[in-house]
Rosetta silent file (secondary structure, phi, psi, omega in degrees, C-alpha in Angstrom):
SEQUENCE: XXXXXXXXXXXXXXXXXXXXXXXXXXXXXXXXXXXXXXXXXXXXXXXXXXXXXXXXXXXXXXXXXXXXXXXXXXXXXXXXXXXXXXXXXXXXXXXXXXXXXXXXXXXXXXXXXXXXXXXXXXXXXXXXXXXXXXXXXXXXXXXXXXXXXXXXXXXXXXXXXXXXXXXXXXXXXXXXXXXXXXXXXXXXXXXXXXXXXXXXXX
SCORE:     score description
SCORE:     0.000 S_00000001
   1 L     0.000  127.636 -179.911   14.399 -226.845   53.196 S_00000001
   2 E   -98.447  132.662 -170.317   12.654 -230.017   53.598 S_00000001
   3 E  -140.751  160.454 -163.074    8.716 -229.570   53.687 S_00000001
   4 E  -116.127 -169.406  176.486    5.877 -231.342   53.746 S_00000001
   5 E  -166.134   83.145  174.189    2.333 -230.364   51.760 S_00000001
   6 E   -84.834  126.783 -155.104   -0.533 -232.375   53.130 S_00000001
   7 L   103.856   26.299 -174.921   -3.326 -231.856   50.422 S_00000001
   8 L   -84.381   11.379  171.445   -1.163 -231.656   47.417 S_00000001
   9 L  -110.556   26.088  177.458   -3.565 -232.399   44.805 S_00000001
  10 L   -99.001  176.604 -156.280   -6.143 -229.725   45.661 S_00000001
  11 H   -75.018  -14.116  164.778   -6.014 -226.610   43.716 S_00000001
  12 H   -83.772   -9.458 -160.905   -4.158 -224.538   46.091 S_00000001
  13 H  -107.958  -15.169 -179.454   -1.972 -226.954   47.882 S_00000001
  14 H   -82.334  -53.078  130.016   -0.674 -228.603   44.290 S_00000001
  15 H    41.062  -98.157 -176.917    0.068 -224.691   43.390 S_00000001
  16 H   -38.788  -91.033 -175.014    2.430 -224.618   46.962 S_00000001
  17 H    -0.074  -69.509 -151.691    4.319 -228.312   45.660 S_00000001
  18 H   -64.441   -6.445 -153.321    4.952 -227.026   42.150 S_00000001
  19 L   -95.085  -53.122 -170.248    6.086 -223.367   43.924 S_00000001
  20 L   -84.598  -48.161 -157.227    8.766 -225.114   46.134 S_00000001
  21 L   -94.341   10.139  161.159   10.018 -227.325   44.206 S_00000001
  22 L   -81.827  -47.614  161.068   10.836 -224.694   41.534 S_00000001
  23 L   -27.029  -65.710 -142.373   12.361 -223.252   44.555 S_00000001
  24 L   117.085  -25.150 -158.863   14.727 -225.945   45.205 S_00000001
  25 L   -77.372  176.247  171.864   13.453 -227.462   48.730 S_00000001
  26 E   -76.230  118.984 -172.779   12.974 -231.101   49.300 S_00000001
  27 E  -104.348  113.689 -174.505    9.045 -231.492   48.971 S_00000001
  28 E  -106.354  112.794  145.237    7.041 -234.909   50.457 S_00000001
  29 E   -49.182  121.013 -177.503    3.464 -234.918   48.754 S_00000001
  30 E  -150.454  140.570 -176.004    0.399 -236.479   50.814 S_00000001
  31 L  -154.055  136.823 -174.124   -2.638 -236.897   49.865 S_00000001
  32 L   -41.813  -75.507 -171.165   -5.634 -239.166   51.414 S_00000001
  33 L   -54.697  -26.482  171.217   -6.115 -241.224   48.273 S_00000001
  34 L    93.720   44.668 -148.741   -2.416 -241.759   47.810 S_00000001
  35 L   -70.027  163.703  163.651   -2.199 -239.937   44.172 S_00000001
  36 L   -80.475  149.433 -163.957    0.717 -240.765   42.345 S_00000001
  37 L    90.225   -3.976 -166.492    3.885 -238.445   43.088 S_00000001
  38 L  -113.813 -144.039  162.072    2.071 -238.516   46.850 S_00000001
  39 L  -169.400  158.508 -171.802    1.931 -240.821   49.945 S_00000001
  40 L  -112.963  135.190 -176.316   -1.023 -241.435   51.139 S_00000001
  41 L  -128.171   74.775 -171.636   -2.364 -239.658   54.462 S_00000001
  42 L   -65.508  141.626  163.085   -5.408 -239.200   55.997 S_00000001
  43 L   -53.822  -71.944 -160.804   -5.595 -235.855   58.087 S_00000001
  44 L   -17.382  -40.575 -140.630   -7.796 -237.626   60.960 S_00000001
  45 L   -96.539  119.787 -144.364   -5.204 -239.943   61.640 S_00000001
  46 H  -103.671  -34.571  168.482   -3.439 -237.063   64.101 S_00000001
  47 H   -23.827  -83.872 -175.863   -0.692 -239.734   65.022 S_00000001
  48 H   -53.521  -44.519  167.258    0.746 -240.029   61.246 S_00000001
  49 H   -46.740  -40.145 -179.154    0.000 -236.479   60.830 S_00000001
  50 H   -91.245   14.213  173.129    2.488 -235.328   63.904 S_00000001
  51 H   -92.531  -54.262 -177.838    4.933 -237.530   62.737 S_00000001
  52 H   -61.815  -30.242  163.831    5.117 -236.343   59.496 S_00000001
  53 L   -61.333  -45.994 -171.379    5.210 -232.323   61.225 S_00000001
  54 L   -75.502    1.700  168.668    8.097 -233.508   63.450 S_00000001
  55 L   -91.073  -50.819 -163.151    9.893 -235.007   59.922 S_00000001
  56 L   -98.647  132.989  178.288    9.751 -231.841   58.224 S_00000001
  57 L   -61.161  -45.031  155.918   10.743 -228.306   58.908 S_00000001
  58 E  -105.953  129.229 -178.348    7.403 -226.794   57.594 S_00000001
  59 L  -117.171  141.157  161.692    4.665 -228.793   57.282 S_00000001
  60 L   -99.456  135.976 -173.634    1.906 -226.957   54.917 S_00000001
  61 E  -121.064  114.351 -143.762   -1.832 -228.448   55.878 S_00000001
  62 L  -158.388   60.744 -175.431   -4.094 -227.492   52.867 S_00000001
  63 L  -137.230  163.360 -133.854   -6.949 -229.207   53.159 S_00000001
  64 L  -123.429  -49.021  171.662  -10.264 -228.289   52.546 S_00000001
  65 L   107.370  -36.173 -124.318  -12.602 -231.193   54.578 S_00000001
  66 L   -65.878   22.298 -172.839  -15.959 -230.371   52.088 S_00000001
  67 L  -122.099   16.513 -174.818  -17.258 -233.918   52.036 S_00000001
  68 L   164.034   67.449 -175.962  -16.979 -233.623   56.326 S_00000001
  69 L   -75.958  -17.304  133.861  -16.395 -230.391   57.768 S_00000001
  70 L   -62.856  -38.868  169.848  -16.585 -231.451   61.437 S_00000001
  71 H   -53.126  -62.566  179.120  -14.166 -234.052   60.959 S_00000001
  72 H   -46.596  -36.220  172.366  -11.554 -231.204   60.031 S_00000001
  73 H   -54.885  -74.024 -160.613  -12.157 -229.234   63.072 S_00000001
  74 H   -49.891  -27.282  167.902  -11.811 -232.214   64.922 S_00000001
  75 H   -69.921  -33.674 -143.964   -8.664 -233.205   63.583 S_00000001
  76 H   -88.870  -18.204 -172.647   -6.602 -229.836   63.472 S_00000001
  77 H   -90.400  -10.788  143.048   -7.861 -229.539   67.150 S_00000001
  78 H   -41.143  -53.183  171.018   -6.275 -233.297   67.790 S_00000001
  79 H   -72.267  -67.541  175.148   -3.395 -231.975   66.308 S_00000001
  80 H   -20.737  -34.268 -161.618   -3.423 -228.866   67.978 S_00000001
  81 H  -113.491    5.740  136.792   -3.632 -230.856   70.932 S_00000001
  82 H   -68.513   -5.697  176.431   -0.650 -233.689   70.263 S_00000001
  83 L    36.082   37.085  172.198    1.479 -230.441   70.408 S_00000001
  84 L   -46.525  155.188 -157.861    3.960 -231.396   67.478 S_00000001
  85 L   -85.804  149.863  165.069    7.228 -230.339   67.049 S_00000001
  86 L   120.170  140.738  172.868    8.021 -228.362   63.835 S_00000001
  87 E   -87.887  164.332 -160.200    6.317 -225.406   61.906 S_00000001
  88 L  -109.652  149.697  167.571    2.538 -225.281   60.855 S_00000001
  89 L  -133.340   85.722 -170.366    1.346 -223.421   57.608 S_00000001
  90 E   -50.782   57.880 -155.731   -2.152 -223.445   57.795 S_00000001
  91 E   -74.161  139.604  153.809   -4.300 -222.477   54.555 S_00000001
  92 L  -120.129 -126.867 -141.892   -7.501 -221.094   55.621 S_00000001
  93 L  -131.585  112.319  165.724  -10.568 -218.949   54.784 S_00000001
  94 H   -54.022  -44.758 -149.972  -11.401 -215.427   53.364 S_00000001
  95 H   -75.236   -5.353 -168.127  -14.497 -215.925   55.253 S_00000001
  96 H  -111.928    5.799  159.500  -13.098 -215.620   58.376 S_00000001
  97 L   -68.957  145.212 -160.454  -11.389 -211.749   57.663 S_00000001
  98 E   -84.235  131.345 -172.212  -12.977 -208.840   59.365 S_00000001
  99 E  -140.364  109.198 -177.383  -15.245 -206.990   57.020 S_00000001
 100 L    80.709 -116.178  155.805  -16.348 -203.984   59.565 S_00000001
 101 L   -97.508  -10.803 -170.577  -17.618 -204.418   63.063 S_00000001
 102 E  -138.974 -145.710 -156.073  -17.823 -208.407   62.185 S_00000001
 103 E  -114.075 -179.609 -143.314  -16.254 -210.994   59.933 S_00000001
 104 L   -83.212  -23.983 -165.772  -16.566 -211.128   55.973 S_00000001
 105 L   -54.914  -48.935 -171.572  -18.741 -214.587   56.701 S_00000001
 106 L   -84.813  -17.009  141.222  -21.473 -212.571   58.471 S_00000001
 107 L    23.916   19.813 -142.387  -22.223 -210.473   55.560 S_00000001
 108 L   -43.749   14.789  172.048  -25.257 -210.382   54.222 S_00000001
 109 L  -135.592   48.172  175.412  -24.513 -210.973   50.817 S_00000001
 110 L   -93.683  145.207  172.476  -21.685 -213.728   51.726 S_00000001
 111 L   -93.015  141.406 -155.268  -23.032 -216.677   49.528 S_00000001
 112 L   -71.504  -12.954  172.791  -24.857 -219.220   51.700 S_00000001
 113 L   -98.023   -7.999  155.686  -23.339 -222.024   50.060 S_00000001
 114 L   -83.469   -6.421  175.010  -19.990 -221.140   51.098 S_00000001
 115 H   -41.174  -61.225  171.489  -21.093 -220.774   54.386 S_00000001
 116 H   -46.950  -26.646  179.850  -20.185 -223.982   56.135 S_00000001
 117 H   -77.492  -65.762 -160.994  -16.617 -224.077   54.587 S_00000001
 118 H   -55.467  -62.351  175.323  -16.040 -220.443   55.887 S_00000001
 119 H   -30.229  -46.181 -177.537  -17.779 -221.399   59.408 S_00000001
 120 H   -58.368  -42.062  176.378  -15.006 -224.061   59.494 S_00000001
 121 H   -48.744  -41.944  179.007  -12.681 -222.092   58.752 S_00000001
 122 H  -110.664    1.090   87.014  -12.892 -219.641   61.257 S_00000001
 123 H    16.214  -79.039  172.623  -13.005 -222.244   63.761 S_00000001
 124 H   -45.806  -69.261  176.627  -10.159 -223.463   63.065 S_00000001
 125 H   -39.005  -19.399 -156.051   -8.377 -219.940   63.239 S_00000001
 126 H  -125.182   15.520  135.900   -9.473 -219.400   66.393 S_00000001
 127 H   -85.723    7.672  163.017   -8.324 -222.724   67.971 S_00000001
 128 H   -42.671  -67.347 -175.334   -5.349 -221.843   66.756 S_00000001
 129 L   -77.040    5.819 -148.061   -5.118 -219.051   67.870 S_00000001
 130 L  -107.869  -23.959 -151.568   -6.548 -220.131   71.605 S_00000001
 131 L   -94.282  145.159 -159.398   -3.513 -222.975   71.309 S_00000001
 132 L   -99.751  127.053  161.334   -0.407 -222.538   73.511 S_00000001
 133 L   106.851  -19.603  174.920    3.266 -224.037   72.360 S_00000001
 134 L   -78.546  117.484 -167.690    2.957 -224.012   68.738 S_00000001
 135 L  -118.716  112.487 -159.238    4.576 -222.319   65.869 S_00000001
 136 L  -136.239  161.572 -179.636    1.621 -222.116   63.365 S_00000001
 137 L  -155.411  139.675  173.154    0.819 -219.429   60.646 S_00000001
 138 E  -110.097  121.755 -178.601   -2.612 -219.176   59.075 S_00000001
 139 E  -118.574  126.461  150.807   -2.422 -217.821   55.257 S_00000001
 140 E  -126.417  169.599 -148.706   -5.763 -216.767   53.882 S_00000001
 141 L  -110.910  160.335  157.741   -6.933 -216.385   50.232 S_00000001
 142 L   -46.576  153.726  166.032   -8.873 -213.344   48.876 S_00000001
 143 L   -44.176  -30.197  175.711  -12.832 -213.690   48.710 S_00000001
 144 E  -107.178  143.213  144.451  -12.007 -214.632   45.366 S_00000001
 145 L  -142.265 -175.772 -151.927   -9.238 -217.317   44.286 S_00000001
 146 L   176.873  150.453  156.293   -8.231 -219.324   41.356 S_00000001
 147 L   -77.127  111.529 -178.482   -6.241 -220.459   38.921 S_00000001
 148 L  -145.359  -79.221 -159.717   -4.718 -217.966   36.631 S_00000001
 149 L  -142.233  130.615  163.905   -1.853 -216.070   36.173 S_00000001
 150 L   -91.884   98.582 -163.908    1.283 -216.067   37.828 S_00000001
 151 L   -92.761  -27.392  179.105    2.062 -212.139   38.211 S_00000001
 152 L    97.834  -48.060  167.894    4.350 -212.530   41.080 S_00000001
 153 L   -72.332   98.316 -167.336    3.095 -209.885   42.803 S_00000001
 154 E  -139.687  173.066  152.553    0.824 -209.397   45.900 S_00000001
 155 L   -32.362  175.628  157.744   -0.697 -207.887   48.626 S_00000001
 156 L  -171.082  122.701  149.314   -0.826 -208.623   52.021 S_00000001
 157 E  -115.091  158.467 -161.905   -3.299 -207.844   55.174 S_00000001
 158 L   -82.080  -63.035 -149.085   -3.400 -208.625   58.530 S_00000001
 159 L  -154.307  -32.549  167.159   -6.888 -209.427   59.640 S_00000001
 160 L  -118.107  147.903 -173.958   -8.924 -207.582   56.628 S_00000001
 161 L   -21.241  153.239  144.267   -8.961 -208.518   52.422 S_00000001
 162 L   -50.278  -63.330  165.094   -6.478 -207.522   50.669 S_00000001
 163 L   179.814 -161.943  171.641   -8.365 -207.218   47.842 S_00000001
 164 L   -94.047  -19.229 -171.983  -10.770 -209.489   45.995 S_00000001
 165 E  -141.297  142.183  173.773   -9.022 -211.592   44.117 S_00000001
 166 L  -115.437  153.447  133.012   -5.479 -214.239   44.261 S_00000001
 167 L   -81.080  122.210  149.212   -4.525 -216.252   41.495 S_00000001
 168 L   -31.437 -118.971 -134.108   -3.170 -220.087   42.935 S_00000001
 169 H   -21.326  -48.164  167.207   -0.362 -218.897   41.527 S_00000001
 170 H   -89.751    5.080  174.444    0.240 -215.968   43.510 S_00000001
 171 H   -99.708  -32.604  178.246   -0.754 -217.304   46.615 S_00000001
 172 H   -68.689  -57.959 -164.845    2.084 -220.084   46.273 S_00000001
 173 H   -39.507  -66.074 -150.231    4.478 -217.391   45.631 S_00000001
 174 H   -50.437  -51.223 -174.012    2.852 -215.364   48.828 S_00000001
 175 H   -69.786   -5.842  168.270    3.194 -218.792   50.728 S_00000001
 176 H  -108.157    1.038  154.934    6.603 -219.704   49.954 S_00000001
 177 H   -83.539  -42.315 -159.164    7.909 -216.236   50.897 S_00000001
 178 H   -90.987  -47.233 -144.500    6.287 -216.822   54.524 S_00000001
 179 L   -75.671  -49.582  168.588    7.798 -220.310   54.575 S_00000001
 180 L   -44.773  -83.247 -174.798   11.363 -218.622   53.621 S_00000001
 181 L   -97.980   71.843 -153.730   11.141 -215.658   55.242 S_00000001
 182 L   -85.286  140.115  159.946    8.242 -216.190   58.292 S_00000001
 183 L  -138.187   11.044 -173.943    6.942 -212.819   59.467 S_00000001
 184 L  -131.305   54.145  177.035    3.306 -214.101   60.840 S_00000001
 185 L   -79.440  151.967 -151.232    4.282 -216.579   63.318 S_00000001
 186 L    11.110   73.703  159.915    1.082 -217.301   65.331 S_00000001
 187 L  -171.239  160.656 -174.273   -0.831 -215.277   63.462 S_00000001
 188 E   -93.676  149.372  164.348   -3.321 -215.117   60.249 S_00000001
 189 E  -151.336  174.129 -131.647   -2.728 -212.889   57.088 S_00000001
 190 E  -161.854  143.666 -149.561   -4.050 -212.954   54.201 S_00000001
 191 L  -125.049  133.768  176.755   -3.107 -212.583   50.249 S_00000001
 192 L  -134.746  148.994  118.673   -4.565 -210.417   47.199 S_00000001
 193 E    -0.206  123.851 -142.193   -2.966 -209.983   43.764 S_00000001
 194 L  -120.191  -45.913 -168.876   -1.079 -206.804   43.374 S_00000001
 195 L  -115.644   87.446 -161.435   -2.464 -206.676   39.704 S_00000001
 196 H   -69.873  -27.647  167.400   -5.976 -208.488   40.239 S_00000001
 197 H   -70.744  -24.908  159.049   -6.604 -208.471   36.412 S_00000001
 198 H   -92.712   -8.407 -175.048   -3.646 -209.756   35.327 S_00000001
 199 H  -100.014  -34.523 -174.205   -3.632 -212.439   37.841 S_00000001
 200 L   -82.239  -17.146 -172.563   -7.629 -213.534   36.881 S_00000001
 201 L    68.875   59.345 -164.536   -5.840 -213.475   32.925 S_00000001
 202 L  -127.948    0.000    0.000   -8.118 -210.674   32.015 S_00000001
């Protein structure tokens, strides 16, 4: 399968890369700065972005904005709104799962410095989910994620946690199972650890 992985040096989106391409598929790297092993891509530019969806059978988008967290809205709803051809793999936000009567974000003991990411985040999700014509999937991580252990094994909910914690590792797994085998087209879910202690390397 040839796929694309815009964001592929951040810690979840290099993760996906090395996950597929253990796999077998054909993988195109992009990354703003142009890393080596990449091409270089900004998300903004929603042309080169919908070119690159309509090149690839899955395009993964797995980028995190924090230096300009309006900008990201504005692009994915630019894309959203060039209506490319091809599927979308979205990563988003724990912050934007249902913890109760409201989301995990709204909280009062969500920490305030993650706010703004998570605000984005859920944003995003819900032009998504607002957007007509599209075959998009939103994957989200536990409240906790990381690099750690690759256990193989994980969880999976629909609109609340999982659990508390993913290992990167295990989320590429989770995300290269939906990419294989999609079972959440236009819709978000959302990844835990099966063994959260063995996945944190504890």
């Amino acid at each position: 399968m040839k796929i694309a992985v815009i964001g592929a040096a951040g810690m979840v989106g290099a993760e996906i890369v090395k996950e597929a391409e253990a796999r077998g598929h054909q993988v195109d790297s992009y990354t703003r700065s142009a890393r080596p092993g990449s091409q270089g891509l900004d998300f903004t530019d929603t042309v080169a972005v919908a070119q690159v969806v309509a090149d690839h059978e899955v395009t993964v988008i797995s980028v995190a904005s924090r230096d300009n967290y309006q900008a990201a809205i504005d692009a994915h709803q630019a894309l959203i709104a060039a209506a490319p051809t091809g599927r979308l793999l979205i990563v988003g936000g724990a912050g934007a799962l249902q913890a109760g009567e409201g989301l995990l974000l709204e909280s009062p003991d969500f920490p305030e410095e993650y706010l703004p990411e998570a605000k984005t985040f859920a944003q995003v999700l819900a032009d998504y989910r607002a957007s007509e014509g599209l075959d998009w999937t939103v994957i989200a991580p536990s409240p906790g994620i990381a690099p750690g252990v690759l256990t193989g094994d994980y969880k999976l909910e629909k609109d609340t946690p999982a659990g508390m914690f993913v290992s990167t590792q295990d989320f590429a797994v989770a995300a290269l199972d939906e990419i294989e085998q999609p079972a959440h087209r236009k819709q978000r879910f959302t990844v835990a650890s099966a063994d959260e202690a063995a996945a944190a390397g504890k």
